[in-house]
N, C-alpha and C positions, 0 to 999 in steps of 0.2 A: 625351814626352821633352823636347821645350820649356818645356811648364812647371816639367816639374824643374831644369832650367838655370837658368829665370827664378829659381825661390824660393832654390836654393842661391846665387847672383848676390847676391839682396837680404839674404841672411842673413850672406852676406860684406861687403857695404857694412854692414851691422847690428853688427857687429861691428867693424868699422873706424873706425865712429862714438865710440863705445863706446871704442877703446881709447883714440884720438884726444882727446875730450872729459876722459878719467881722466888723461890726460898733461897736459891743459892746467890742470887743477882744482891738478894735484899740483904743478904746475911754479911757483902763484902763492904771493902773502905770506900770503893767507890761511888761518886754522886749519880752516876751514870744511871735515868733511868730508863727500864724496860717497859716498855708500852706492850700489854698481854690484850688482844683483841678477843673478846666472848660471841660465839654465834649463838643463837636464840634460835630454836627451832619452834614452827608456830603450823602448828594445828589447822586445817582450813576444812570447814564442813561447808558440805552443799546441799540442799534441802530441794527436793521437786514438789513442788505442789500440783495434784490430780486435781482433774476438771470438776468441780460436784456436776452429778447426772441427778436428774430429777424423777423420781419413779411413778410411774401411776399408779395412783393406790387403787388396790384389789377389792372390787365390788363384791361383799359378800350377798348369798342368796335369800330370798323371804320365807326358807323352809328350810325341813333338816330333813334330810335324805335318808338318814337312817332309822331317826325314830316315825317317821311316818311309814317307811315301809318295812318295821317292827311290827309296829303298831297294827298293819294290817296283815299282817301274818300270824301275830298271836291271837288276835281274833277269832280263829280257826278252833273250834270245841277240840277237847285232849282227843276224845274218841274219834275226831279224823282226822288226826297226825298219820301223815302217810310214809308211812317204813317199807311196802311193797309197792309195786309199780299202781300208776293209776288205777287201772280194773280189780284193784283191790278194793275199792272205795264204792260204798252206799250213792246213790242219787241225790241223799240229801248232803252227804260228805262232800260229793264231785261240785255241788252247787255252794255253799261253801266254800270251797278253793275259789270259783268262777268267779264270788261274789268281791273276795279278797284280793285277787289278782286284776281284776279291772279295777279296782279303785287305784293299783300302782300303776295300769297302764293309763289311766287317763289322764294320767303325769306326763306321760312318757316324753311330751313332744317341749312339756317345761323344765325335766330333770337336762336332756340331752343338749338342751340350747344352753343349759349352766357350765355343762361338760364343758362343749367346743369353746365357751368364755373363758371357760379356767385354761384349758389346753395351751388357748393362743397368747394369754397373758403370761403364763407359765416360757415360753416362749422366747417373746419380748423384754419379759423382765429379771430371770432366774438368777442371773448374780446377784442381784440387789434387794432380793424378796427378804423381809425379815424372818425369823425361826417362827415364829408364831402363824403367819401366812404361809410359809412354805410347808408346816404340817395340816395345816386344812387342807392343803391344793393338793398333798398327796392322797389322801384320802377320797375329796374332789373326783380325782384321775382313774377311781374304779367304779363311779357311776354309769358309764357305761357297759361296764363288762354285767353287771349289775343287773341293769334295765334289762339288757339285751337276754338275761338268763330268765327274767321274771316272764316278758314275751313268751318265749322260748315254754316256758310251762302253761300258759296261758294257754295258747294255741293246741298243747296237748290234751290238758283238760277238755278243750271244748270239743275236742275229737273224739275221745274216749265217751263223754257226753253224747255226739251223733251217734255213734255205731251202737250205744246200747238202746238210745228211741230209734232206731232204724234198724233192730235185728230181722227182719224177715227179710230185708232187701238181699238181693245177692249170695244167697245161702249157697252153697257147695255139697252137693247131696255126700253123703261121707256112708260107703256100704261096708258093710262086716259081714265074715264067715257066720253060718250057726254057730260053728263050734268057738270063734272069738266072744261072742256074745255070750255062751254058756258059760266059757273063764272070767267073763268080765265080772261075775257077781260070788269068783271066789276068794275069801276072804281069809282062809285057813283055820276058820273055825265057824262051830252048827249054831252060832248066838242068832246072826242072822235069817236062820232058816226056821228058828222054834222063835222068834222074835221076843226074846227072852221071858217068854209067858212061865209062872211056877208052875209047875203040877198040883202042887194043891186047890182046895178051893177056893175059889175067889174070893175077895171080901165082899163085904155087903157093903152095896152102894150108898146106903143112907149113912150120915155124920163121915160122908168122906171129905177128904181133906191134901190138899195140895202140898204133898212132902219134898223139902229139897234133898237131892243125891246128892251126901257130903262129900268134902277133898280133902286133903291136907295142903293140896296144892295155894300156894300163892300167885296174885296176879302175877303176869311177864306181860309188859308192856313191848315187849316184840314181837307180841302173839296176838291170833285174837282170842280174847277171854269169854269161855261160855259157862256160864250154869246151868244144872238140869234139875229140874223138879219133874216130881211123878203122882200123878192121882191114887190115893191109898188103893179104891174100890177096884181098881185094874190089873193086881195082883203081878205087877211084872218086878224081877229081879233086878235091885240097883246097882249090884257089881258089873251084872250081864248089859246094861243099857251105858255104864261109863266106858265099857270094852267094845263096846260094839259102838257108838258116836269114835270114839277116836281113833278106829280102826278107818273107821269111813270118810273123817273130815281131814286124815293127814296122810291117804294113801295117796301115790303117785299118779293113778288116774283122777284125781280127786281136784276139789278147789285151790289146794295151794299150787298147783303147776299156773294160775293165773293171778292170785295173790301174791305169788314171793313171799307169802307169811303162815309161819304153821298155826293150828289152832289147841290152844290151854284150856284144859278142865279146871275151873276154881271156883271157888262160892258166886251163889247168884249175886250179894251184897255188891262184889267186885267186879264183876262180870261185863262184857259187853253187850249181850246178849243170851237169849233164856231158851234150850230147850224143855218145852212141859210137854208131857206125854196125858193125854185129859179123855176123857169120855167125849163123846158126843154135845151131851146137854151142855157141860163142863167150856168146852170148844167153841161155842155158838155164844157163849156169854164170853168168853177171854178175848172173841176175834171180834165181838163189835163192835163197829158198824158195819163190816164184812159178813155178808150172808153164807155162812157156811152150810146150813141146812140141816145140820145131823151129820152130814156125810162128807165133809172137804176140810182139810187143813189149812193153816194161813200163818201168814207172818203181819204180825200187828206190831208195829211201833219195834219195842228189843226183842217183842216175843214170839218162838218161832211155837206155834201150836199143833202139834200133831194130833191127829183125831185118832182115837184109838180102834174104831172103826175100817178107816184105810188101812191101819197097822194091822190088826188082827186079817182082814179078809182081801187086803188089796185093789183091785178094779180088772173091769172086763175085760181088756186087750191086752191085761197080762197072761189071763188065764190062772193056772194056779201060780206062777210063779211070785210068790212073795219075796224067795232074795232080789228080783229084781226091781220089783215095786219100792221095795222098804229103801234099798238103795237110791232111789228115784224121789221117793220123798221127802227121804233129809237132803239132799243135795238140791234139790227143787226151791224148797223152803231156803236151805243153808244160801242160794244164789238172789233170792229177794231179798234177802238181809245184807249180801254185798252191791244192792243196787240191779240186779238185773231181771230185767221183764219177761213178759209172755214173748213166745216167737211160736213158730208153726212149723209143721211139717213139710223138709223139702222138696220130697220126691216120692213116690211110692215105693216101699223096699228097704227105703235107707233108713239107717237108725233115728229113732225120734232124738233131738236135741232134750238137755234135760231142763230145758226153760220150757218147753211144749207143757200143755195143762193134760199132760198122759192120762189123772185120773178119770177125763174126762171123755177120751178119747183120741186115737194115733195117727187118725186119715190117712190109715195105710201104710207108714212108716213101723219099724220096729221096733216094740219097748226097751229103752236103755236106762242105763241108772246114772252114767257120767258127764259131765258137763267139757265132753270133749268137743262140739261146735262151737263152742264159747272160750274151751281155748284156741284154740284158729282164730276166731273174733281177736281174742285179745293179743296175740302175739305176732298174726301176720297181718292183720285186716287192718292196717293200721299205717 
């Protein structure tokens, strides 16, 4: 930058010379003239011209990648959105997913051939790609991280799928202390053990009526949502049966160790499913087409039906023990509602699973109330 200053500097004195000297020549008596030569300085620009390259233009695909595999994701009914791991999910949930995820994998082999097209052309071409083609090809570029994830849950679904039709296979007989067995059905309070029957007298069976056991509670769609209704005629306590369900459905030995999800009391309106605590008669009509008999509870469709029968007196190979029966029932029932079946007894001795049909008998296994073979199922069997 200095030197430029200097030479412009001296080119001005150069020329000041110059005009000064031509003033003084012209200004005398002499004829004498001065021939004053001007240099012209001249500019010279050079211009390169680049080769034009000719791009090949970018075949877009016959589908859209993301609204079809939207599309078959929302598919999926609200009530099985899965927030906890698979074996959180009903039969007809897991089926469902299954139905959803094959329609993306039978893509699988059209999405991935569009990839490696984008990839190679991406390639090839990337200086020269317009902004319009260069943001689809970015997009393009995560189809397969994509695909590969959809797979990836496919394959788990349909696993979790085998091991619940194939629970009898490969059991691991699991044996307990007396004395562990005795703890297991302590709850820290006698709801359980007077099965929250009032003292007074019953009501009268006739003009009974299916009461719901109210909440303040609102749904939480990170739970699952249960309402409980109670047959007038059965005289049980509503406070004692909301304390006593949700002591049992969020303790630690209990179904959320296999859900990853705790469970909410809220209106049946909102609800995902229904405990009714019903009579017998009451029972055999809510669980129809299921042959309960008078004597067997069931899970029908949302509704888990407790027979008040079992409730009140239990079954033979408990003996008298009703805390463990009662704990056996709602988790029995609570586990056909998350999808899982009958299984059988492993071994003689060992604790009965609490998918076994207990009330019906133990084939020499131990009555248990928790569905801890089912956690092993779901966490290592896998």
């Amino acid at each position: 930058m200095q030197q430029n200053t200097k030479t412009f500097l001296l080119f001005l004195f150069l020329i000041s010379i110059s005009v000064f000297g031509l003033n003084f020549f012209n200004s005398g008596d002499s004829e004498e003239t001065v021939a004053v030569t001007t240099t012209t300085l001249i500019e010279v620009t050079t211009t390169t011209t680049s080769p034009v390259i000719k791009t090949e233009k970018y075949i877009y695909p016959n589908f859209d990648f993301e609204q079809e595999t939207t599309s078959s994701i929302e598919a999926i009914s609200d009530l099985c959105s899965k927030t906890g791991n698979w074996f959180s999910l009903t039969k007809e949930c897991l089926s469902e997913w299954e139905n959803s995820l094959k329609i993306i994998n039978d893509k699988r082999t059209t999405y991935l051939e569009h990839y490696e097209y984008t990839l190679n052309y991406f390639k090839n071409n990337y200086s020269n790609i317009d902004e319009a083609t260069f943001l689809y090809i970015v997009t393009t570029l995560t189809i397969n991280e994509k695909v590969n994830f959809f797979t990836s849950q496919l394959t788990e679904v349909e696993e979790v799928i085998r091991i619940k039709e194939n629970q009898e296979e490969n059991i691991t007989a699991i044996f307990l202390s007396d004395e562990s067995v005795t703890k297991s059905k302590d709850l820290g309070t006698e709801d359980l053990k007077i099965g929250c029957y009032l003292e007074s007298i019953e009501n009268s069976a006739e003009n009974s009526e299916i009461i719901e056991v109210e909440t303040l509670n609102l749904r939480d769609d990170k739970k699952f949502n249960y309402g409980i209704q109670v047959e007038s005629s059965l005289n049980i306590d509503f406070e004692c049966i909301k304390r006593i369900l949700n002591l049992i459905l969020n303790h630690e030995k209990g179904w959320i160790n296999i859900t990853n999800k705790g469970f909410h009391h809220t209106s049946v309106e909102n609800s995902d499913f229904v405990y009714i605590f019903a009579s017998p008669e009451t029972t055999d009509e809510l669980c129809y087409p299921l042959q309960t008999n008078g004597i067997y509870s069931c899970r029908n469709e949302k509704d888990i039906v407790i027979n008040d029968f079992r409730w009140k007196n239990g079954a033979r190979d408990f003996l008298r023990d009703l805390e463990t029966y009662r704990l056996y029932l709602i988790n029995h029932e609570t586990g056909h509602i998350l999808g899982w079946g009958h299984t059988s007894c492993p071994k003689e001795g060992a604790i009965a699973p609490v998918m076994m049909q207990q009330s019906k008998g133990t084939d020499g296994c131990v009555p248990y109330g928790w569905p801890i073979y089912e956690n092993i199922k779901a966490n290592f069997d896998n």
